[in-house]
Phi, psi and omega in degrees: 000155177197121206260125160283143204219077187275119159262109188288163201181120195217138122050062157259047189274008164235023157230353185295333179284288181333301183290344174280345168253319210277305241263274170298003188252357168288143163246077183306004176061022185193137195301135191227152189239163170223100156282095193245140186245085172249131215268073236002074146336138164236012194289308257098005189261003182271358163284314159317285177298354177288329174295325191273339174295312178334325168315097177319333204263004178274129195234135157240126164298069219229132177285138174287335196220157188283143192232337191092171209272352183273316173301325185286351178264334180302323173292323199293327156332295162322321178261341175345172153222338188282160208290329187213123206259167218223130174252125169243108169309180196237011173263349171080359171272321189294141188248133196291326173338297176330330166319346166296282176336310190282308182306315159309340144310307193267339162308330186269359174067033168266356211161144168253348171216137221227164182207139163258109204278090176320302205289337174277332180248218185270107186259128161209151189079016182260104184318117165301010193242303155313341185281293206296342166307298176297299181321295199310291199278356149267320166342302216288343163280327180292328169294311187279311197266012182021065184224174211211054149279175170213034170187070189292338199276327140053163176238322171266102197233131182197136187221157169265174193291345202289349177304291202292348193273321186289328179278162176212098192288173211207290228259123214266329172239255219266357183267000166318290186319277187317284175354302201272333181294290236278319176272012165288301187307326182305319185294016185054014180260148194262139186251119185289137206231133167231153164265135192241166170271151182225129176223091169302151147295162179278180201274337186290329199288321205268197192238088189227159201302160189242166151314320192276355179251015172270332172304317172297314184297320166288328186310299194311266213299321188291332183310281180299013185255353183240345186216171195260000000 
């Protein structure tokens, strides 16, 4: 077995080396690749990862133009090779300890898509206009998708490849999440919520979703819940 770790990666130069030891210091009981996609950094970190591609265990990617965070998770899929692959952001909110807790459903053959949920767990630093962000846009997938999540915007998102061979992602920035929720579910795979640590960032630090890009993520969930 082997796990992929797909990382998307926009102007992380002062967390990527840190998340890349977090990353490799799991022990996920099975051999990992860190597929990193970086979608033309202009900070310093695409110098940073050319040092860390010295690393076998490091697959590096590099966008010629910023394209977003949903085409860098389409590239980093495309090279994948492990039986179950795992999206990790480069920020440093999401904690890699966690890869047991996600993995396990699906080791254990209860699931094939597995979502790590903030809200079943320890969240700290998440804005209430970001909670409630989040809250709003799952409701409106649990009405259309007649499901029980309580995180869709979720960043740990892991699935197996036969998952990833069935979906066929399309949507290029903040419309990935909805997009990939809405075809696991359509593709009849049930996605299972385990709890995770959440440590946000400030809003200057981060990358976090605005109201005008809650729009696309609904447009996004109402589109693929009627067409393909």
């Amino acid at each position: 077995m082997k796990l992929s770790v797909i990382i998307p990666v926009y102007n992380e130069r002062g967390t990527i080396r840190e998340l890349l030891q977090r990353v490799r210091a799991v022990d996920a009981a099975m051999e990992k690749e860190l597929v990193v996609v970086d979608d033309y950094s202009t900070d310093g970190t695409r110098e940073i990862l050319a040092e860390e591609a010295a690393s076998p265990d490091v697959r590096l990617m590099l966008h010629p133009v910023n394209r977003g965070k949903g085409a860098a998770v389409r590239t980093g899929l495309e090279h994948a090779t492990g039986n179950i692959l795992l999206v990790q952001d480069a920020d440093l909110e999401y904690d890699p300890t966690d890869y047991p807790i996600l993995l396990q459903p699906i080791l254990s053959g209860q699931t094939k898509a597995v979502y790590g949920s903030r809200f079943l767990g320890n969240r700290k630093d998440m804005t209430l206009s970001h909670a409630w962000g989040n809250r709003i846009i799952t409701i409106v997938a649990n009405l259309l998708y007649r499901t029980k999540l309580t995180d869709v915007e979720t960043c740990y998102k892991v699935f197996t490849s036969e998952v990833k061979d069935k979906i066929h992602l399309k949507a290029p920035r903040w419309g990935f999440d909805p997009e990939i929720t809405a075809r696991i579910l359509k593709n009849g795979y049930r996605i299972v919520e385990v709890p995770i640590h959440y440590a946000g960032r400030a809003h200057d630090e981060g990358k976090k979703i605005s109201w005008r890009d809650a729009f696309v993520v609904l447009w996004t969930l109402l589109k693929y819940r009627f067409v393909d």
